[in-house]
C-alpha positions in Angstrom: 26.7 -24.9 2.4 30.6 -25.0 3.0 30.8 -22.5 6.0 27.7 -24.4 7.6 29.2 -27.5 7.6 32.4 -26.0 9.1 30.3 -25.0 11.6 28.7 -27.6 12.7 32.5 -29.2 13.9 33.3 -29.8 17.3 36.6 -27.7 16.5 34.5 -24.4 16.9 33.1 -22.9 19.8 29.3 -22.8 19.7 29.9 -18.9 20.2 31.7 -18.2 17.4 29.0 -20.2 15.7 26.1 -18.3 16.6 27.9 -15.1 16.1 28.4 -16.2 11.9 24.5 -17.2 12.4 23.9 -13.7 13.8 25.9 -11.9 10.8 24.3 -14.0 8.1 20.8 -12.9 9.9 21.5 -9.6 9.5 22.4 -9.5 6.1 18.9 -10.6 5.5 17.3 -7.8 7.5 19.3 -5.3 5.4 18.8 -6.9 1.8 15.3 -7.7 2.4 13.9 -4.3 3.2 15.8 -2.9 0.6 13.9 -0.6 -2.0 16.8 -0.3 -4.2 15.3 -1.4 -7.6 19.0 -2.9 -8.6 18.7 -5.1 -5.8 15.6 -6.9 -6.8 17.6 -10.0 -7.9 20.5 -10.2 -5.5 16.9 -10.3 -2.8 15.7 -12.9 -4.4 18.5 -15.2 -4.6 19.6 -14.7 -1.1 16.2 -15.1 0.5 16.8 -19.0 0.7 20.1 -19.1 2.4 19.2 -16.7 5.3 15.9 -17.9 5.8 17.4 -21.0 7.3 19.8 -19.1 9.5 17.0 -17.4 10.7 15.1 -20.4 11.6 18.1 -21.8 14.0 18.1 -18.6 15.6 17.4 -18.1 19.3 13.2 -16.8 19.5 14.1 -13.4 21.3 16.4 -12.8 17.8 12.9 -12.1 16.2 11.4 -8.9 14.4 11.8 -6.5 18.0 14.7 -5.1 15.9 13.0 -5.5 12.2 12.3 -1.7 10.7 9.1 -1.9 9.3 9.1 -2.1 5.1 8.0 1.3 3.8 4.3 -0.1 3.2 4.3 -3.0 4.9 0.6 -1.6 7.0 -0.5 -0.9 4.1 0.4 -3.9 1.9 -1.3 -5.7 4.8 -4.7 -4.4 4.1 -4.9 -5.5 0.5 -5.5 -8.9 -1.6 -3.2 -9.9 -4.3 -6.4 -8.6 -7.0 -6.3 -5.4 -5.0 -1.9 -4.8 -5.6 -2.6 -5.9 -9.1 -5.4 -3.8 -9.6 -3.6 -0.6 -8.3 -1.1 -1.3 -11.0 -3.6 -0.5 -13.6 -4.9 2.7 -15.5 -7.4 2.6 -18.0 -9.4 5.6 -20.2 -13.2 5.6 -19.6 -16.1 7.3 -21.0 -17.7 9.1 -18.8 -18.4 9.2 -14.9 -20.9 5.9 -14.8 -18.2 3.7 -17.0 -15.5 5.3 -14.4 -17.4 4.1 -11.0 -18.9 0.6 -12.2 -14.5 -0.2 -13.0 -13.6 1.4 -9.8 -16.4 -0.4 -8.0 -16.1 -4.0 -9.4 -12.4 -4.1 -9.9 -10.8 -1.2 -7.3 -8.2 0.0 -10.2 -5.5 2.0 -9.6 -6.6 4.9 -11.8 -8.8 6.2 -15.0 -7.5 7.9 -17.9 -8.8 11.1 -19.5 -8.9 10.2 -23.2 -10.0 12.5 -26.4 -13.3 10.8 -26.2 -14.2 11.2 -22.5 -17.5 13.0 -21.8 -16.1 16.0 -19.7 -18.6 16.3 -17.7 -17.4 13.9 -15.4 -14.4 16.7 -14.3 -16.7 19.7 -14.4 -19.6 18.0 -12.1 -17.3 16.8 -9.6 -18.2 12.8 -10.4 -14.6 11.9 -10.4 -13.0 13.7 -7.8 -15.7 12.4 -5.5 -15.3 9.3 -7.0 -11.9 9.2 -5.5 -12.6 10.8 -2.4 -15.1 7.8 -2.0 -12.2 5.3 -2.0 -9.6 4.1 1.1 -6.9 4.7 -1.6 -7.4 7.6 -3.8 -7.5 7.3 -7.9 -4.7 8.3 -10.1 -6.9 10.6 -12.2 -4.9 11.3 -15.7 -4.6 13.2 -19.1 -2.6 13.5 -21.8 -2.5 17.5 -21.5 0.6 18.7 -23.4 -0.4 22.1 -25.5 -1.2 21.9 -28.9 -2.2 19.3 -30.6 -2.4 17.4 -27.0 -4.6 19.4 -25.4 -7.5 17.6 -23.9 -8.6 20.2 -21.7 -9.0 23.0 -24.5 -12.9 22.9 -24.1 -12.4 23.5 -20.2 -10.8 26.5 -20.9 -7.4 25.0 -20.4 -5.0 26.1 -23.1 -1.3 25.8 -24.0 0.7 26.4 -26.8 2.4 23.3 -28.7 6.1 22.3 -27.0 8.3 23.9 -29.7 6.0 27.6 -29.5 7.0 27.9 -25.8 10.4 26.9 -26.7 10.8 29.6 -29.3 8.7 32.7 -27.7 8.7 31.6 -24.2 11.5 31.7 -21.3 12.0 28.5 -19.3 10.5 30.7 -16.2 7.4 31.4 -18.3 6.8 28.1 -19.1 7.0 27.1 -15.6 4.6 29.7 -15.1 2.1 28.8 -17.6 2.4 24.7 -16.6 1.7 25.9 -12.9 -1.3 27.6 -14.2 -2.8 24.7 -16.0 -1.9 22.1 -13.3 -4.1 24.8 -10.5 -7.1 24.7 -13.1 -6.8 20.4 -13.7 -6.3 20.4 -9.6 -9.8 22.1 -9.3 -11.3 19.8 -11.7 -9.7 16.5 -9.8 -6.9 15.7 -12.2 -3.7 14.6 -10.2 -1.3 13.1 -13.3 -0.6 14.8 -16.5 1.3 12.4 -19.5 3.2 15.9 -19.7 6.2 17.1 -20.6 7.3 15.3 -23.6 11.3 15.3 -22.9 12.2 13.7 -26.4 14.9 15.6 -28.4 13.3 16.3 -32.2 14.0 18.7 -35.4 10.6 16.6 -37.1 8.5 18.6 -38.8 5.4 20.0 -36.6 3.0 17.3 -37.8 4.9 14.4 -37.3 4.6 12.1 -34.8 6.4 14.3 -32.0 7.5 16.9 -34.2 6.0 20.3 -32.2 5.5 18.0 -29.0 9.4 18.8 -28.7 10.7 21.8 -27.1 13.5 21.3 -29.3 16.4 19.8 -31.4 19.0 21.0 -28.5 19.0 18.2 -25.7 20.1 20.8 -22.9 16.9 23.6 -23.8 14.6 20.5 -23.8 16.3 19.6 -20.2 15.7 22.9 -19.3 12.0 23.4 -21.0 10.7 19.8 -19.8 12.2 20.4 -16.1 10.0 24.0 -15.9 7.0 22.4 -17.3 7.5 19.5 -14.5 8.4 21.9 -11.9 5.2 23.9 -12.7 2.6 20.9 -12.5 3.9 20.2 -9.3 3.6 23.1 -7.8 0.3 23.0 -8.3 -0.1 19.9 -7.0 -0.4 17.4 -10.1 2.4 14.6 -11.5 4.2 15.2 -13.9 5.5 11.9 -16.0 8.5 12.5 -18.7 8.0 11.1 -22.0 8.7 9.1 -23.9 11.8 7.5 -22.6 14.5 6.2 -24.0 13.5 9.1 -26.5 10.9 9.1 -29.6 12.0 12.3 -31.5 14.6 10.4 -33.8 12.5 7.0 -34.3 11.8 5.5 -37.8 7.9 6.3 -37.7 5.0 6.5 -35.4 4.2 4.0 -32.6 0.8 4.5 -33.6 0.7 2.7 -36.4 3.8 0.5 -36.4 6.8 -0.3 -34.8 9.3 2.2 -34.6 13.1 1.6 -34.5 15.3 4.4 -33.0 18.7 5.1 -33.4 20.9 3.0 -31.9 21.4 3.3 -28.3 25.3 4.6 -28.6 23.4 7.4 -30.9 20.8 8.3 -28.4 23.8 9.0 -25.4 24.4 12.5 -26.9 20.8 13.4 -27.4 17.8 12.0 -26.5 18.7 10.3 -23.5 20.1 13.5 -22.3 17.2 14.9 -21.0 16.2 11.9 -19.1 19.5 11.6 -17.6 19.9 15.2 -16.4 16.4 15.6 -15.4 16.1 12.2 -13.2 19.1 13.8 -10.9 16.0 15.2 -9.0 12.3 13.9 -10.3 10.6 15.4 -7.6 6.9 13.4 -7.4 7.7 12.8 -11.0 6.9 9.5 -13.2 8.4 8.5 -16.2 6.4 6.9 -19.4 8.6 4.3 -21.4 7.5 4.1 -25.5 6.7 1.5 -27.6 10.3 2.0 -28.8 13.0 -0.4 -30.8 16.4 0.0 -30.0 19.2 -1.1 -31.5 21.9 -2.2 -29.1 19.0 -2.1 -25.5 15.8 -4.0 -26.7 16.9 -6.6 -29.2 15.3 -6.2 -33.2 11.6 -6.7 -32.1 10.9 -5.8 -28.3 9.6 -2.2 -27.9 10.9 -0.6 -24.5 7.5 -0.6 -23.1 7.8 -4.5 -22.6 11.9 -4.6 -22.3 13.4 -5.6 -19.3 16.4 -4.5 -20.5 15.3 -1.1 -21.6 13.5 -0.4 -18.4 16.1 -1.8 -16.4 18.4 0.7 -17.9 15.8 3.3 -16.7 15.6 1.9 -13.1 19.7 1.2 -12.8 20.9 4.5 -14.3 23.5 1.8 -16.1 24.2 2.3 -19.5 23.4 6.0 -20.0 25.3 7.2 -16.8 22.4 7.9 -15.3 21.2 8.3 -11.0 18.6 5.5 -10.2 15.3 6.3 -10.6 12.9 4.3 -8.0 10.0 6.4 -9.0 6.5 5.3 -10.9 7.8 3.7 -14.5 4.1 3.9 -16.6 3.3 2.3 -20.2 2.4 4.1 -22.8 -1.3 3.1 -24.1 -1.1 -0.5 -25.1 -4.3 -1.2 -26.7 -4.7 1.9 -29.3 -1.0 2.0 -30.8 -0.2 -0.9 -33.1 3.5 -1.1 -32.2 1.8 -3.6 -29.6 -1.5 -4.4 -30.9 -0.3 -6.5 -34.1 1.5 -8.5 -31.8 -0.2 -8.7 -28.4 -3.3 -8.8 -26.7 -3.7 -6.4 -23.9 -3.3 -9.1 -21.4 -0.4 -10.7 -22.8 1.0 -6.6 -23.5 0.2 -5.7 -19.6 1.5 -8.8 -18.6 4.7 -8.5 -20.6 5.1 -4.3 -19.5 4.7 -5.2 -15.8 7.3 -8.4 -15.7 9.4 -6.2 -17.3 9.5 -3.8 -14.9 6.8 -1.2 -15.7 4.6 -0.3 -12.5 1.6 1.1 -14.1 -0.7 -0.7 -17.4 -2.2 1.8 -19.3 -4.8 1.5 -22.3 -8.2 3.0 -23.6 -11.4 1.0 -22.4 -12.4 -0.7 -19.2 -14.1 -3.7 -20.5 -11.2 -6.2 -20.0 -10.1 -5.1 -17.0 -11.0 -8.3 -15.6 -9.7 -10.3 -18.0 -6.2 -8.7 -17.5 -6.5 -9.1 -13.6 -7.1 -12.7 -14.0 -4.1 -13.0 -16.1 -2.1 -11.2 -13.9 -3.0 -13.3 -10.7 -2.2 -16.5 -12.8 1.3 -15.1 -13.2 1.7 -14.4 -9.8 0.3 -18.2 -8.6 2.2 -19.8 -11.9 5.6 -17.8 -10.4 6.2 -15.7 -13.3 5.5 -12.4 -11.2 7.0 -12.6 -7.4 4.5 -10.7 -5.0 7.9 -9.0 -4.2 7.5 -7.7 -7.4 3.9 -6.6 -7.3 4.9 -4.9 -3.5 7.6 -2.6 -4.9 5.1 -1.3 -7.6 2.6 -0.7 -5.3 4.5 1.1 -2.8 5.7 3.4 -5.2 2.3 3.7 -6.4 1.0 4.8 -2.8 4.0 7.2 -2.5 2.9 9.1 -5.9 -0.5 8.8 -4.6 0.8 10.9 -1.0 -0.5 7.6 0.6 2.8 7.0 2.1 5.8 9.3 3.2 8.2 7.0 4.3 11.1 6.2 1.9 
């Protein structure tokens, strides 16, 4: 308010006035079309101040020299239930349980699961499904190799993470990922919950244990990058897991809460991968675990719902790390009890997504609904800014090949 009222005194030309108007304007223009994720705050706070230089602006100051927002068409065409809805992934049953939650609610995408009647892939049903829709589905799977391999029955195969890393070449890997990712391609698939990048010597049943390409931080960088490179290649998204790192945590998500080592612990190992391998993500997402950390999360906020943990991610701060601006995904929040003996899946999707998260996932579509209604009552109650929502849905439509711009 200072400067304004300076201003305003007869002392100053009415030039130099409107010139400090015209700056201040300006600065507006530039922080509000901003996708830089570590400028979602500073937006916020500055929106106020400029929106009232703006107003005392001359008319033929307007938008003529405004870039359109990556999105902003497209944002255009859909309600607030719609954005929201987009944000959400959820495992179904089979093709009718797929279209009657795609249908009533317009969700962002279905989920794969162990329990899925698989017929819905082979027949076609869900790739016309999405075809059928102005915005196409986010069709995933947990497809890892061994024991995470959904698609075994479809003739889809790999071996477990820590098999390719001791017989296989990074190149190979690649190799075999691309060849996967061209079979789930055919069958409509576009997102794979593939490659784990946590850093593990567990043994090979625990809860990572052979899910990790290995103990060594720099051959799981190189193992998890082939794998990723691979899937894209053939045209499906690859999403790291689980980050900050699950290969050193206390137990298994699963079934309780899991505490890792402390975050100055995880620097040298199993942050690594995530750090060198977000340098260049490609189409890449990255899927945040139900995780504890000592010294990010405080003693009883899993990373999944942690601001501070997936503002880490987002920032690059605090593990020396690029930004990444790319789709941030939950693991499941309704089967793993690291969440469940606390939350309810609206509360947990609720919590995930005003932390940061852009995509909800869990197991059944019949709260769907229910979880949308909570979400637009956090958006009208001011808990969750539609400049929020925006951001997560343009990356969304970005990962989808909806939009191009950047």
């Amino acid at each position: 308010m200072g400067h304004l009222t300076r201003l305003s005194s007869p002392r100053v030309g009415a030039g130099r006035a409107l010139l400090a108007l015209a700056a201040a304007a300006g600065l507006f223009v530039t922080t509000a079309c901003s996708n830089d994720p570590a400028q979602e705050s500073a937006t916020a706070s500055s929106s106020t101040v400029a929106s009232a230089s703006k107003s005392s602006a001359p008319a033929s100051s307007s938008a003529a020299s405004k870039p359109a927002a990556c999105g902003a068409d497209e944002l255009k065409k859909l309600s607030l239930r719609e954005k929201l809805a987009q944000m959400l992934v959820v495992g179904v049953t089979d093709a009718a349980d797929a279209r009657q939650i795609v249908k009533k609610e317009k969700i962002g995408g279905v989920f794969v699961g162990s329990w899925t009647d698989l017929t819905m892939l082979t027949d076609g049903s869900v790739s016309k499904l999405s075809k059928s829709r102005d915005i196409p589905l986010m069709v995933t799977v947990d497809q890892e190799g061994g024991r995470v391999n959904r698609l075994k029955d479809l003739g889809i195969d790999l071996p477990s993470a820590r098999v390719m890393g001791e017989t296989m070449t990074a190149e190979q890997v690649r190799k075999a990922a691309k060849s996967a990712g061209q079979k789930m391609a055919k069958l409509g698939i576009t997102v794979d919950f593939a490659p784990s990048a946590d850093v593990s010597d567990e043994p090979d049943d625990a809860v990572i244990g052979d899910r990790s390409f290995s103990n060594d931080p720099e051959k799981v960088t190189e193992y998890a990058g082939a794998f990723a490179k691979g899937l894209e290649e053939a045209g499906i998204m690859p999403v790291y897991k689980h980050f900050p790192g699950h290969g050193h945590g206390s137990g298994d998500s699963h079934l309780g809460a899991v505490v890792t080592p402390p975050l100055a612990e995880l620097q040298n190992s199993d942050l690594v991968p995530f750090r060198e391998l977000l340098k260049d993500p490609g189409n890449a997402g990255v899927m945040v675990g139900h995780l504890i950390v000592p010294g990010l999360t405080g003693p009883e906020t899993p990373a999944s719902i942690s601001p501070a943990a997936i503002g880490m991610l987002r920032s690059g701060k605090k593990y020396d790390a690029p930004r990444f601006n790319g789709v941030v995904f939950t693991d499941d929040l309704s089967g793993m009890k690291a969440i469940t003996d606390k939350y309810s899946i609206e509360q947990a999707v609720l919590k995930s997504i005003t932390a940061g998260s852009d995509v909800g996932l869990w197991l059944s579509t019949d709260r769907v609904s229910s979880v949308l209604d909570t979400l637009e009552k956090a958006v009208k109650g001011g808990k969750l800014s539609t400049a929020r929502v925006d951001r997560s849905v343009v990356r969304i439509l970005k990962a989808k090949g909806v939009l191009r711009c950047s």
